[in-house]
N, C-alpha and C positions, 0 to 999 in steps of 0.2 A: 185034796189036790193042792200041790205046794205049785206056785209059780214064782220064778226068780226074775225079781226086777231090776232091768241094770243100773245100775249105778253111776257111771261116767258113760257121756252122749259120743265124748270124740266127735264132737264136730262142730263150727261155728256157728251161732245163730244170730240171725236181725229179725227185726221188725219193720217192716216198709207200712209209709203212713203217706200216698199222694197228698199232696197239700198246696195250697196258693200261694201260702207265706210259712213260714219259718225261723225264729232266731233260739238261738244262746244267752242265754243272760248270766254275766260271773261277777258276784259285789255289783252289781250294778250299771254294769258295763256290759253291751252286745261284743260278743267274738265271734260270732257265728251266727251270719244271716241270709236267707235264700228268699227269693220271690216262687214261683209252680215251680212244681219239680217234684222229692222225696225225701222227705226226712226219716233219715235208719237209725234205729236203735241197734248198736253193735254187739254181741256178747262172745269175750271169746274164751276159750279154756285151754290148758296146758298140751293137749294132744293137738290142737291147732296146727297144719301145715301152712306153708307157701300155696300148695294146690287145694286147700279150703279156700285162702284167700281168692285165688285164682277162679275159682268156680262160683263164690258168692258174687266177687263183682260183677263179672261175666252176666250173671242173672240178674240182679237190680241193676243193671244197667241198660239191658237189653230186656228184662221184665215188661210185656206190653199191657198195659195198665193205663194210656193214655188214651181219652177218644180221639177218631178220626173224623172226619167231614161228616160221616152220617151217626156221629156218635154213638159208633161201638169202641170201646176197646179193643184196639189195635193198635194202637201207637206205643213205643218203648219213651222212656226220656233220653236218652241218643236221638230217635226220631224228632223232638220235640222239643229239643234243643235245651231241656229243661236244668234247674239246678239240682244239687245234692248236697243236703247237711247231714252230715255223719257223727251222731254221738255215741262215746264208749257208754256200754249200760251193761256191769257186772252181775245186776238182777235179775238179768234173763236166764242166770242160772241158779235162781231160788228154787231152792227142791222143800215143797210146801206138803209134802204126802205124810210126813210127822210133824205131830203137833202142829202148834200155833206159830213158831215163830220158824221164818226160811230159813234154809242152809243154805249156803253162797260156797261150799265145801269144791262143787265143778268148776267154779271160777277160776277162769288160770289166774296166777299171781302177778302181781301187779307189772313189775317189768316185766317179765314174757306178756301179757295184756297190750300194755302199751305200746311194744316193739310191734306185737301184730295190727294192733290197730292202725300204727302210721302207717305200717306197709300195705294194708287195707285201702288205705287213703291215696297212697300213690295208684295204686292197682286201678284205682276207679277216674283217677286224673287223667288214665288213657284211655277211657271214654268220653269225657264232661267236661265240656271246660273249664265251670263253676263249682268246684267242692269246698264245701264250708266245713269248719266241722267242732266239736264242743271242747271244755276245756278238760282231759284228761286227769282223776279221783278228783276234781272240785267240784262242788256244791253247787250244781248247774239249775235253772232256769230253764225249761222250754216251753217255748209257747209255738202254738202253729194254730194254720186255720186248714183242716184237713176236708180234702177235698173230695164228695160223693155223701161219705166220708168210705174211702177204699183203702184198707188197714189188710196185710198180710204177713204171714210167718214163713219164713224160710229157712233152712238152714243147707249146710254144707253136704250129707251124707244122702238128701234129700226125703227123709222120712217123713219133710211135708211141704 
């Protein structure tokens, strides 16, 4: 039996990581710092639309992942008034199923990348009124203190 594995996802992917704290660190220097909130790891690839954008923010934004009074999860960070640090992360498109070392081959290319990531960043400023976010292909720094620890995968086309 042959099964054919796709190749390109078309579609955005993060990583949401609830957390209390959050920064950036570039040489040395914080650029990007949050107190509770979510810190996303962003991945985007060349088939990336405006309405990928559109749909992921939509969801970590509105994502209820926070507890309420009787601490369940219900609460979004909109609810919760919480912050968001947003870093670009190309490795979320490491295709690890040959050999030993990733292919980074889905990863959209660096300008298309960055054009979507800022637009990413806007998209979610109309939620939050605190968006942080890391320093676009530099040799970042992150530290967090993740909260639970409630770590989830999302992407745009929803296949999780």
């Amino acid at each position: 039996m042959f099964i054919e594995i796709e190749t390109r996802g078309d579609y955005m992917r993060a990583v949401v990581q609830r957390v209390n704290r959050a920064q950036v660190v570039v040489e040395g220097e914080t650029i990007g710092k949050i107190g509770n909130g979510i810190l996303l790891l962003l991945g985007v690839e060349d088939a990336d639309t405006d309405e990928d954008i559109k749909y992921l923010a939509d969801k970590v934004c509105n994502l209820r992942i926070f507890d309420d009074s009787e601490g369940k999860m219900n609460l979004s960070l909109v609810d919760v008034k919480g912050e968001l640090l947003v870093v670009s992360q190309f490795t979320l498109y490491g295709d690890c199923r040959k050999g030993r070392r990733p292919n980074y081959m889905m990863a959209a290319k660096p300008d298309y990348a960055e054009s979507m990531y800022l637009k990413f960043v806007e998209e979610c400023k109309k939620y939050v009124d605190n968006v942080a976010t890391g320093q676009f292909q530099a040799y970042m720094k992150v530290e967090l203190e993740n909260d639970g620890p409630v770590t989830l995968i999302l992407d745009s086309k929803k296949n999780f």
